[in-house]
C-alpha positions as CSV (number, residue, x, y, z in Angstrom):
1,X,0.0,0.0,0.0
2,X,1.2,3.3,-0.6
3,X,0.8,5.6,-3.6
4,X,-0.9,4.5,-6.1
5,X,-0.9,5.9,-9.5
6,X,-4.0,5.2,-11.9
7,X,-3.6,6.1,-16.3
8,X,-6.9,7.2,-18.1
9,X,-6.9,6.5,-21.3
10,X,-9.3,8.9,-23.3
11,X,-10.9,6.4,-25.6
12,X,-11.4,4.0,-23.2
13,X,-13.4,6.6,-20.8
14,X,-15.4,7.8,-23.2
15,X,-16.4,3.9,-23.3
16,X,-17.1,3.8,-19.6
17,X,-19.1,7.2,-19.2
18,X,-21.7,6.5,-22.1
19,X,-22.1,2.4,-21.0
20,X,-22.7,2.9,-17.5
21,X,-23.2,6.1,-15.3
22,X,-20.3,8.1,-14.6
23,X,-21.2,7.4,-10.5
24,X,-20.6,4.0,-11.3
25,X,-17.6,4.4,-13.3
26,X,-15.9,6.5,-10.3
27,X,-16.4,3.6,-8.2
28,X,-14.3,1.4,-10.3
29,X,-11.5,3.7,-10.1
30,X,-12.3,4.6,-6.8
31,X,-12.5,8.0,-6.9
32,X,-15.4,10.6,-6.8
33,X,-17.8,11.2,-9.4
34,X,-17.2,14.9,-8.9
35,X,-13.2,14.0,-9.7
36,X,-14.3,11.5,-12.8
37,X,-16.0,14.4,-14.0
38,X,-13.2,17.0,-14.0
39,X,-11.1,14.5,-15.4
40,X,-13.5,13.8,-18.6
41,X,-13.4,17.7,-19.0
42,X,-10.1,18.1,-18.9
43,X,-9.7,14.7,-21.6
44,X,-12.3,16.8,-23.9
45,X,-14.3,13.6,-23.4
46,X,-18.4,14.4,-23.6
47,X,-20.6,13.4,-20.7
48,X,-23.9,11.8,-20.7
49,X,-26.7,14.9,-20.1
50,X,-29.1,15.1,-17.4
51,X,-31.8,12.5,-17.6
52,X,-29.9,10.4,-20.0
53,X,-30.1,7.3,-18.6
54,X,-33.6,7.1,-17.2
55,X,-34.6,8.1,-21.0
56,X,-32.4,5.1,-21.9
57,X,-34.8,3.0,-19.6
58,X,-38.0,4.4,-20.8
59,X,-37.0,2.9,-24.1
60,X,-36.3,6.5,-25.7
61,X,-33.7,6.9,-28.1
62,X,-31.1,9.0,-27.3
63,X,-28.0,10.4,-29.4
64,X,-24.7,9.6,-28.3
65,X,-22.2,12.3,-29.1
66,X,-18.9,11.2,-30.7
67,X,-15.3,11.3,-29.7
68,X,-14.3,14.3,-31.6
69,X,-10.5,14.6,-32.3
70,X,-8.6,16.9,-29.8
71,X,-5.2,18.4,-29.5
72,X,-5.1,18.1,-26.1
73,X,-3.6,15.4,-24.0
74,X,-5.3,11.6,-24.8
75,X,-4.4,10.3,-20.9
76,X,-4.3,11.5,-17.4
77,X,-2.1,9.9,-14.9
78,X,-4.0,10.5,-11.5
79,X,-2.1,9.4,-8.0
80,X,-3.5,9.2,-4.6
81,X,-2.2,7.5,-1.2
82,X,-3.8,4.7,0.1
83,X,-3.9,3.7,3.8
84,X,-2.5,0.4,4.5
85,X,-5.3,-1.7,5.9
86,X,-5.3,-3.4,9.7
87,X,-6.0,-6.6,8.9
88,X,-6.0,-7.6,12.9
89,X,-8.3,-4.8,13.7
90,X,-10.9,-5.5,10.5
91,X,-11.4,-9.0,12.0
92,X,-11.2,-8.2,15.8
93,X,-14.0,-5.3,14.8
94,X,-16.0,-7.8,12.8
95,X,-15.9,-10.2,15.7
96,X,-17.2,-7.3,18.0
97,X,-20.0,-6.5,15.6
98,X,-20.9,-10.1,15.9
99,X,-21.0,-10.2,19.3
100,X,-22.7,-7.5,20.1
101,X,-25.6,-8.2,17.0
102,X,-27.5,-9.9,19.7
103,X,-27.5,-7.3,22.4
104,X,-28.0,-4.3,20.4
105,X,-31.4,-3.2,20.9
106,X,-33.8,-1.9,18.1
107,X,-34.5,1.8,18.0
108,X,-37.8,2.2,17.5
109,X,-39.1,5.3,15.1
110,X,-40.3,8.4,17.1
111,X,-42.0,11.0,15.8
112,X,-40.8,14.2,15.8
113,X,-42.6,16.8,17.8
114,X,-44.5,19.8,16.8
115,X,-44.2,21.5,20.2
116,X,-42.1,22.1,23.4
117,X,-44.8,20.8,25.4
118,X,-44.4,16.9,25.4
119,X,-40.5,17.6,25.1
120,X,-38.1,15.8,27.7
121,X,-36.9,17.8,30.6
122,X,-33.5,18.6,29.3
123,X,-35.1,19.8,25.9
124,X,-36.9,22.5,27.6
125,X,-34.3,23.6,29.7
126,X,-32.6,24.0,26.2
127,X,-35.2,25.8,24.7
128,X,-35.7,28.3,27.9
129,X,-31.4,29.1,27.7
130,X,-31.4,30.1,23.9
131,X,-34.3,32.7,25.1
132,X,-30.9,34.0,26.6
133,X,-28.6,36.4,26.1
134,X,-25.7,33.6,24.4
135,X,-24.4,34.2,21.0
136,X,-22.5,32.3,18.4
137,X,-19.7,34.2,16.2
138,X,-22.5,34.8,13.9
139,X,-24.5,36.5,16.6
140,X,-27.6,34.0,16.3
141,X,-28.8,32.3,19.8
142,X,-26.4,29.6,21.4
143,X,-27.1,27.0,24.1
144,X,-24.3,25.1,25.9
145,X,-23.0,24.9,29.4
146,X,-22.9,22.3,32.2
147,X,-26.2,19.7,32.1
148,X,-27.0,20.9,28.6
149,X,-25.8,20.4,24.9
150,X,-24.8,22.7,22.0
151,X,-27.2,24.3,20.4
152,X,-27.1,27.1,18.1
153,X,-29.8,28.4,15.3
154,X,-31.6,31.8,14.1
155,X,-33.9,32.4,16.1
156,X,-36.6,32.0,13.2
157,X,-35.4,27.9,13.1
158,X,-34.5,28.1,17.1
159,X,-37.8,25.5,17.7
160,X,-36.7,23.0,15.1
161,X,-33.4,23.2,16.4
162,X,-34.4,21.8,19.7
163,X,-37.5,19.6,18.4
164,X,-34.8,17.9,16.2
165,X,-32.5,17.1,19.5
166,X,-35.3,16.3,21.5
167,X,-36.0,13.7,18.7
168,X,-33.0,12.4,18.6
169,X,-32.7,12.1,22.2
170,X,-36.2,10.1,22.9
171,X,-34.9,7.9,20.2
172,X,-31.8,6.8,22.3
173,X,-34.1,6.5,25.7
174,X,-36.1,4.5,24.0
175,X,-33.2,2.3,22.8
176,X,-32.5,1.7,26.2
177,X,-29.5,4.2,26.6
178,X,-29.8,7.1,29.6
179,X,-29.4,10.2,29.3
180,X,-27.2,12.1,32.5
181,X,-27.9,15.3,33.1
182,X,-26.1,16.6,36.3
183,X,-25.2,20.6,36.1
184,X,-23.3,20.2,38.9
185,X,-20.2,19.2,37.2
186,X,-18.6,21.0,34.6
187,X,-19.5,18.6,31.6
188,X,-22.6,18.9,29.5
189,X,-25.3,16.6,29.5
190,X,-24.7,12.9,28.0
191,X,-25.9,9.8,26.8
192,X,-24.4,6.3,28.0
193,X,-24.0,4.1,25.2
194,X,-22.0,0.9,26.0
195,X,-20.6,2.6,28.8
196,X,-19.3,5.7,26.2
197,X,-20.6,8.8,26.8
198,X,-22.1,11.1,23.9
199,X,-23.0,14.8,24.3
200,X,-24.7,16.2,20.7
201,X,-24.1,19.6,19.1
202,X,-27.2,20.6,16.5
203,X,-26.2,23.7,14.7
204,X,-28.1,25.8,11.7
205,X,-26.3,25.9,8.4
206,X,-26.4,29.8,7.1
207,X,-25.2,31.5,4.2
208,X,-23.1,34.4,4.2
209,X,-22.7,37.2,2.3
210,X,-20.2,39.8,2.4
211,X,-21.1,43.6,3.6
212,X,-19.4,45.5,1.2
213,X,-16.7,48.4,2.9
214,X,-17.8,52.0,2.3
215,X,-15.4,54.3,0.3
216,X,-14.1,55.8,3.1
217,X,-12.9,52.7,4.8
218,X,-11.4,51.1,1.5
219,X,-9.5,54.3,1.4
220,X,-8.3,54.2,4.5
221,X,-7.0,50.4,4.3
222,X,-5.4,51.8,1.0
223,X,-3.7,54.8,2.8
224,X,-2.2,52.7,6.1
225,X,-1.3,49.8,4.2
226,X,-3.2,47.2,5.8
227,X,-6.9,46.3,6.6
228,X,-7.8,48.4,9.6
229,X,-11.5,47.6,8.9
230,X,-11.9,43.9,8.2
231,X,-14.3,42.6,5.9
232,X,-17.5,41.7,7.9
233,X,-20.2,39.3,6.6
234,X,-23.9,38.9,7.3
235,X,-25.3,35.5,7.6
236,X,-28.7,34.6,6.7
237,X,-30.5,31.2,7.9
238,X,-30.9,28.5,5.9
239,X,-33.2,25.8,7.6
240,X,-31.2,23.1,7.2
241,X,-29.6,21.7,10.2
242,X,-26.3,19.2,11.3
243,X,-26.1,16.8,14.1
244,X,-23.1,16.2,15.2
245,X,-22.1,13.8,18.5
246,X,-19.0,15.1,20.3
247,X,-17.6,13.8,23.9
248,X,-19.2,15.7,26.5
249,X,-16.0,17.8,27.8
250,X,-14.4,18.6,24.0
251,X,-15.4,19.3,20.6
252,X,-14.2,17.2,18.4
253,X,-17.2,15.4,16.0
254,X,-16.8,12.1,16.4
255,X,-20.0,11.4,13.8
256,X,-22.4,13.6,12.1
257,X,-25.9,13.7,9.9
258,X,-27.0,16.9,8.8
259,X,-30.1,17.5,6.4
260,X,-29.5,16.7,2.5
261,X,-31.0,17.4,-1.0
262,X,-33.2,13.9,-0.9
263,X,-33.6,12.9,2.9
264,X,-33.9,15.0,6.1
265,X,-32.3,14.8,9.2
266,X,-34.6,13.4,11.3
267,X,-34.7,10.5,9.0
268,X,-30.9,9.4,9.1
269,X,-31.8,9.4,13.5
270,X,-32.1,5.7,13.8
271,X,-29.4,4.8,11.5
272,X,-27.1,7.1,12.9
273,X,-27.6,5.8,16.4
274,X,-26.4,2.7,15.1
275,X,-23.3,4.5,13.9
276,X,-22.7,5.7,17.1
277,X,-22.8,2.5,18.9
278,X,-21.1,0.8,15.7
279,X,-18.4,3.5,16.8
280,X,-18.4,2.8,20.7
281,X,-17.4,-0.7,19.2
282,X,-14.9,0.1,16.4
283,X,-13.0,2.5,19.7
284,X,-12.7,-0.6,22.1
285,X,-11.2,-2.9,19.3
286,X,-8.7,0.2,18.6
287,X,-8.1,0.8,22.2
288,X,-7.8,-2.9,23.0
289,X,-5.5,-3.0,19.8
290,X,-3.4,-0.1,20.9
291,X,-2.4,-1.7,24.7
292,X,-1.8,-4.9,23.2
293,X,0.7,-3.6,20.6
294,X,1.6,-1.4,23.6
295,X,3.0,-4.2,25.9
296,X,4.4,-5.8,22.7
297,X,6.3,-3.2,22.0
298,X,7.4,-2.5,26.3
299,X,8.6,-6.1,26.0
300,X,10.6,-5.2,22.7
301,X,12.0,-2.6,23.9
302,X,12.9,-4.2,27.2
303,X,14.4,-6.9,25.5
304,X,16.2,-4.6,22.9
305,X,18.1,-2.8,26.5
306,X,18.8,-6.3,27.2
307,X,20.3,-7.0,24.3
308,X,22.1,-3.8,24.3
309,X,23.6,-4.2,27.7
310,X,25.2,-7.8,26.9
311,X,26.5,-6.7,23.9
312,X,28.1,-3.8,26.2
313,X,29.5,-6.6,28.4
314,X,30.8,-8.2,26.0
315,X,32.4,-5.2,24.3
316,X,33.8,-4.3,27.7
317,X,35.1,-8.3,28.0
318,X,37.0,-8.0,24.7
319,X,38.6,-5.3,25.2
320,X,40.2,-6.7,28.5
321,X,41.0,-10.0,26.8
322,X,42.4,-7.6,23.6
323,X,44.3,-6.3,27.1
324,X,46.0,-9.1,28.5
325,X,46.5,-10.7,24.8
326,X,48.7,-7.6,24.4
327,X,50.4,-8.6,27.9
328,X,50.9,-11.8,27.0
329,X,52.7,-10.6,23.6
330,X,55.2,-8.8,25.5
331,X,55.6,-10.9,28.2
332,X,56.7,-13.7,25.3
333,X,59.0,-11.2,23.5
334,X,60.7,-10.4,26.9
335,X,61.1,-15.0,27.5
336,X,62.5,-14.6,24.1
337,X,65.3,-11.8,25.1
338,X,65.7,-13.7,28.0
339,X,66.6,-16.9,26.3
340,X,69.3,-14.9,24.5
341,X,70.9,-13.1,27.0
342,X,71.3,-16.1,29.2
343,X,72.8,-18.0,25.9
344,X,75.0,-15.2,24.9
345,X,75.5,-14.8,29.0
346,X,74.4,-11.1,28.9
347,X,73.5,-8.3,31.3
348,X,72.9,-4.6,32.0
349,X,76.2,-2.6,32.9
350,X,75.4,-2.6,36.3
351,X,74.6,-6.5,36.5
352,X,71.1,-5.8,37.5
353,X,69.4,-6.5,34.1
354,X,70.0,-10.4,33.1
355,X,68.0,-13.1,32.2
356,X,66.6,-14.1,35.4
357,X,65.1,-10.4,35.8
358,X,63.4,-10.7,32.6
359,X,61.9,-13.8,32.6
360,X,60.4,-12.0,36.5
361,X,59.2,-8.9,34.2
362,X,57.9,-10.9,31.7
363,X,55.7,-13.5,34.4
364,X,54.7,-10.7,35.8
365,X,53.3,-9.1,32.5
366,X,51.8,-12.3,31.4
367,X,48.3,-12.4,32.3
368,X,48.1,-16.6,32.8
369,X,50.8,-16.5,35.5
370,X,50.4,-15.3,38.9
371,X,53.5,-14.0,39.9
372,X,54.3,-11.0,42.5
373,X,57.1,-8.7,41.6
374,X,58.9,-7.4,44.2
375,X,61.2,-4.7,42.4
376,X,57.5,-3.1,41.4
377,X,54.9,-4.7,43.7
378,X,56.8,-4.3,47.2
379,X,58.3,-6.6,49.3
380,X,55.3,-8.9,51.0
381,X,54.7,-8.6,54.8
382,X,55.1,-11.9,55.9
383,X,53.7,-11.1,59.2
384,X,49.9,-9.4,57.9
385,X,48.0,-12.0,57.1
């Protein structure tokens, strides 16, 4: 795994895109349609039009468009890097998916309210804090704080907003999962699933426009050099809401559904409690994963100091044998002198030096004899034990 280069021949995609739909045809490269697309423009290769295919199924004829010649490039090389895959942790998280399949209880369809009034506790309490005086950056009403969850609409959509949490919320309760809602600590409220805990952040989607500077600030900007007055933006709701789950102390989306162009958001709710507890599973199997791999690689490294501290020993060994081999070297080349002065009946000038004196320095030098020297040791106590 790695990098991973794919060619595109144009002939051959012009093929693909008028046999089968181009969504189709991205999957078999596995890329986007969206990147398919820009890469048929960019061949010159013609795309199917809007409606083509289900005009194709109706029975209609339709004209295909030929490959026209083109001076442009016939093939497009396009690379991306692809994540090695965890074998151990596909089939440990397949095994937890198994296991849990009989325990995981069904979440049953709730119907979305139409007013605060059969709402859960929490959802009111909600509701009453965006009343407040909290803001977003975009200056629309925000709810968050200890024993509540994020929440943060125009005030037009501000109802929706919390009829869409309260949804999702008697959903999990009546999966079975409780919901904790003590403000006296500092975390926001949370649902327990498998022991994880879940807070939910349901924010408005809005469209921004830019509030164009006057003339006098643009000329000032111009005149210091930089942008004293920054460009400011108005945003404008939009309806259309996200639902993201986040732990209850951080921010970090962990999952998210949000409303799209063919489904709502209250319909993805009961999948996407699945995900969540799908999610619960797929952590444990990493974190279960992660200590294992953590005490393998403890005992690696324990045994890797081991390792390093014999072959110190050893190191420290040879060079005392390299040591005494050296001793022993000299100590031979001095029995060697010896043998000649004693043949050729030599000796130092003042008679000190003679063969008998060597063969003492050299038994002394030699590291397999143990053998005092008194000229250099000192004359031995006989009396001190």
């Amino acid at each position: 795994m790695g990098w991973e280069c794919t060619d595109f021949q144009r002939d051959e995609l012009y093929e693909q895109v008028w046999t089968e739909a181009v969504s189709k045809v991205a999957k078999q490269y596995g890329i986007s349609d969206v990147g398919l697309r820009k890469i048929c423009v960019s061949l010159e290769v013609p795309l199917p039009p809007r409606g083509y295919w289900a005009k194709l199924a109706a029975g209609q004829r339709v004209k295909k468009p030929p490959l026209r010649p083109t001076k442009g490039p016939t093939t497009h090389r396009s690379s991306r890097y692809s994540v090695p895959r965890d074998e151990l942790f596909d089939a440990r998280y397949r095994e937890g998916i198994e296991t849990d399949s009989p325990h995981r209880p069904a979440v049953p369809s709730v119907p979305l309210r139409t007013s605060l009034e059969d709402c859960l506790p929490l959802t009111k309490r909600i509701a009453k804090r965006l009343e407040g005086r909290g803001r977003d950056s975009r200056e629309w009403p925000l709810c968050d704080g200890a024993g509540l969850m994020w929440v943060e609409s125009s005030s037009a959509n501000s109802l929706r907003a919390v009829l869409l949490l309260n949804l999702l919320l008697e959903s999990l309760v009546a999966a079975g999962y409780p919901i904790s809602t003590n403000a006296k600590t500092d975390s926001r409220a949370f649902v327990s699933i498998l022991d994880f805990k879940f807070s939910f952040k349901v924010r408005e989607r809005s469209r921004r426009e830019a509030i164009p500077l006057t003339r006098e600030q643009r000329q000032g900007n111009e005149k210091l050099g930089f942008n004293r007055h920054s460009q400011l933006y108005e945003y404008y709701p939009t309806g259309e809401f996200d639902i993201a789950a986040t732990e209850p102390d951080g921010g970090y989306e962990l999952a998210k559904i949000g409303d799209g162009r063919t489904a709502s958001v209250e319909s993805k709710v009961v999948a996407f409690i699945d995900r969540l507890r799908e999610l619960v599973i797929r952590r444990r199997v990493q974190a279960e994963i992660n200590a294992e791999r953590r005490v393998v690689a403890e005992a690696k490294a324990a045994e890797d100091l081991r390792q390093a501290e014999m072959r110190r020993k050893a190191l420290e060994r040879l060079k005392k044998v390299e040591e005494w081999a050296t001793k022993l070297e000299r100590a031979n080349r001095l029995r060697n002198l010896a043998d000649r002065v004693q043949a050729e009946k030599l000796s130092s000038n003042d008679g000190v030096i003679d063969a008998g004196w060597i063969r003492r320095a050299a038994d002394w030098l030699d590291p397999t004899v143990v053998r005092r020297w008194d000229e250099v040791d000192g004359i031995r106590d006989e009396t001190v034990e």
